[in-house]
N, C-alpha and C positions, 0 to 999 in steps of 0.2 A: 150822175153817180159813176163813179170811174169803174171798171169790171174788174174783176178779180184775174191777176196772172195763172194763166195755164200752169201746175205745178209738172214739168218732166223729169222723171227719174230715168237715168240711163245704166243698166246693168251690164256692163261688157268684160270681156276678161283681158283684152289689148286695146291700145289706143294712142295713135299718134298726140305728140313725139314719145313717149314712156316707152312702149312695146309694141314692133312692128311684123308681125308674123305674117297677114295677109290682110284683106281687101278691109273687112273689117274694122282696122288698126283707123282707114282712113274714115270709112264711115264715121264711126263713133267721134272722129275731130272733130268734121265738118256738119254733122247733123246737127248736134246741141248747141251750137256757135249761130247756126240758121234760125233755129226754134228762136235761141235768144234776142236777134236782131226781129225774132217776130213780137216779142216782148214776151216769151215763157222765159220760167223761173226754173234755171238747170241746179241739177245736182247728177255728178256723175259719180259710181263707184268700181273699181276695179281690185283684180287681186295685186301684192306687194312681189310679183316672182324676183327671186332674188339676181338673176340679171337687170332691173330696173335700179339703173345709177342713182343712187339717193341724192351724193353731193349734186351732181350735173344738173338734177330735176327738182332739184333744194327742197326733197319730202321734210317735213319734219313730223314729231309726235304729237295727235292729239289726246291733251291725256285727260279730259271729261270724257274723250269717248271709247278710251281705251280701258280694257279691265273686265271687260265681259267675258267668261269663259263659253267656246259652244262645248254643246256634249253629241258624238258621235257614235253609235255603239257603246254607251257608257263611259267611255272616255272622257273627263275634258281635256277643250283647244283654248288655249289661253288667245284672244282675237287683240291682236295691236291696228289702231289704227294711224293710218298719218296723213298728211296732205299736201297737196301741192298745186300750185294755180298755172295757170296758163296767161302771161299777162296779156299777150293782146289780143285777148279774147274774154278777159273778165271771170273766168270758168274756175272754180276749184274742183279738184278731181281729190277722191279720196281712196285711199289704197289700206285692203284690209290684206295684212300680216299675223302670220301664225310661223315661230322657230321648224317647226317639224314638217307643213306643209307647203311653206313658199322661200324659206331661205336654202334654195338650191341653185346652181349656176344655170341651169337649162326652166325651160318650162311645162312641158308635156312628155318629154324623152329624155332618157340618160346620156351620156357623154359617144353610148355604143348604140344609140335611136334604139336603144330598148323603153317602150312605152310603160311609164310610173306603175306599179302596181298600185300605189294609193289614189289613181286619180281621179276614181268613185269618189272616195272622203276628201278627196281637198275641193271636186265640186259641191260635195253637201256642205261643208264647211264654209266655203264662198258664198251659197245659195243664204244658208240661214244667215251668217253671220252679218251679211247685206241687209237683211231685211230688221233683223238687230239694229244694226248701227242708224238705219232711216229712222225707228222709232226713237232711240236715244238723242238726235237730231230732234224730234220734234217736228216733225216736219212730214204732213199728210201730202203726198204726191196725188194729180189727177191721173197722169197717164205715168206706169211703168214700163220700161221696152228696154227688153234684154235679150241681146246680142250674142248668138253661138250654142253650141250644148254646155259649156259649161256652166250659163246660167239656166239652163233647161228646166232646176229644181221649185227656180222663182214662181211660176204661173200656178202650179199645182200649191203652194205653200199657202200661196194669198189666197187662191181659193177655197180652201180647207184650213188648216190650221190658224191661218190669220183671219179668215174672212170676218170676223166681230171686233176683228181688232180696229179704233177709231184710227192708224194712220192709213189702215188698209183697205178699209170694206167698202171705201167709194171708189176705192182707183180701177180704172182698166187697164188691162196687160196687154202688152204688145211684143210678139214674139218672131224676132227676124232669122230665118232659117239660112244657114249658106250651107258652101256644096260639100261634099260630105270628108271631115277630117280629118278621122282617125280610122282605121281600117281592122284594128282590132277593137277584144271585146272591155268595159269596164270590170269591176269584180263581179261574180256571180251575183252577191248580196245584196248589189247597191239596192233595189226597189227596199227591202226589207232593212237596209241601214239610215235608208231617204224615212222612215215614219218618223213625225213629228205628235207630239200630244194634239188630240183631238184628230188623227188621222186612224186609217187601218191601212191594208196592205191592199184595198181595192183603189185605194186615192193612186198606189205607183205602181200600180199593177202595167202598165203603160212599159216601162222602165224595168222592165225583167230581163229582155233581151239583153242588153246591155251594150247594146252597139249604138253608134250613129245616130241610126234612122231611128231607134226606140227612144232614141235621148228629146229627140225632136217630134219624135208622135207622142209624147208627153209630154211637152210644154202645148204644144199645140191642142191637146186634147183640154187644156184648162185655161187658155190664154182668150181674149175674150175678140181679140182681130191678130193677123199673118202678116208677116210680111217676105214674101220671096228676093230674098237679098242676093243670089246668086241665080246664073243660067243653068247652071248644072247640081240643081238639085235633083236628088234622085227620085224617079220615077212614082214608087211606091210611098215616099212622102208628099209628093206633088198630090199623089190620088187622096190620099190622109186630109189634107189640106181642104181638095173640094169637097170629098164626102162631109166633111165636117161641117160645111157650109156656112162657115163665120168670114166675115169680113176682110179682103186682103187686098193687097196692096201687090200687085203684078208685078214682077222684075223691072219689066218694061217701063216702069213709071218712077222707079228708084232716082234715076238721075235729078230728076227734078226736087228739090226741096220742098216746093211751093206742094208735092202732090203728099210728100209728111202731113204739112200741116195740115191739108184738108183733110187727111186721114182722121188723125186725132182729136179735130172739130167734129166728123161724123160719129167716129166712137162715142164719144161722151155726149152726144144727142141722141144716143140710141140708151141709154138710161134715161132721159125727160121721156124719152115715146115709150118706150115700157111702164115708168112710173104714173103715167098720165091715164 
């Protein structure tokens, strides 16, 4: 009997060729391209920043999976989805779009590298509206691995608020830390704008600070293995990381593809040994 393809979801907010800001951009290419010559079932999703050339990268509209509103502080975000394939790589990547948080020319910083004031809500807005659109998909992922702070929301959400959910409550998360990006703080609120139904303010209590390193001691505090994707990660997340004592994946061992994969074969063995 034939095994069942590894499902991998990949959460990133850049990715070659779409949006190339740092190392990142190339990761997210070449890992899910690797997975898939390993026979995993990719699905990648990123945000629509509106420097990403729609003609050039031939996005178009998906519109079963367009029409979901998120609500942020009460608000709703109308969530556009679109997509776009990578042919010679077989890959379709999907890009969530929102008028007010990603149809801007820049990505992170304004035109004077003054840092977005919204950029708490357009990560919360990415975080859930991701996790939205996988269930709309249809589509139960084994392993989740999201790439940077701005997917930081993903690990804590699956854990809490989705955890009963059938696309979510099997899957392990996988959270790649790089080196540290932004040097200011997000809005004071975010922890308290990040609750979700079935959450309280102890799930993002993590995420108070609002810098950095608090964006990544809380993904890490709910993700279920690390991965140190950068040399220059900082110190006091490094120490987060071992105290925390979950499974990681050494910088040092990045280069190699083949050490993913074992990665994500040991993850999802460490549920049989617990279950058994």
């Amino acid at each position: 009997m034939e095994m069942a393809k590894t499902k991998l979801l990949i959460v990133t907010h850049e990715m070659s060729p779409f949006l190339e800001l740092t190392k990142i951009a190339e990761i997210t290419r070449n890992l899910p391209q690797a997975m898939q010559d390993k026979g995993f079932e990719i699905r990648i999703l990123m945000p629509r920043f509106g420097n990403i050339n729609e003609r050039r990268n031939r996005l178009h509209e998906v519109i079963r999976l367009s029409g979901m509103n998120i609500v942020i502080d009460e608000n709703d975000n109308p969530l556009i989805i679109k997509v776009a394939s990578i042919p010679s790589a077989r890959m379709q990547v999907y890009f969530l779009d929102n008028e007010d948080y990603f149809q801007r020319k820049s990505v992170f910083r304004d035109k004077e590298n003054k840092f977005f004031a919204d950029n708490d809500e357009r990560s919360i807005f990415f975080c859930k509206g991701a996790l939205e659109t996988v269930k709309k998909l249809g589509w139960a992922p084994d392993v989740v691995h999201c790439h940077g702070w701005m997917t930081a929301l993903v690990p804590t959400y699956i854990k809490t608020s989705y955890k009963n959910d059938p696309t979510f409550k099997n899957a392990k998360v996988v959270y790649s830390i790089y080196e540290n990006c932004f040097d200011e703080k997000l809005n004071e609120h975010i922890a308290k704008k990040a609750v979700m139904q079935g959450m309280t303010e102890e799930d993002t209590k993590f995420f108070k600070n609002a810098d950095c390193n608090s964006m990544h001691c809380g993904a890490i505090q709910h993700a279920d293995a690390v991965v140190i994707g950068s040399d220059k990660v900082h110190e006091d997340v490094l120490k987060f990381v071992k105290d925390s004592n979950k499974p990681t994946l050494a910088f040092n061992l990045t280069e190699d593809f083949e050490n993913y994969f074992n990665f994500y074969e040991d993850i999802q063995k460490e549920e049989l040994i617990s279950v058994a």
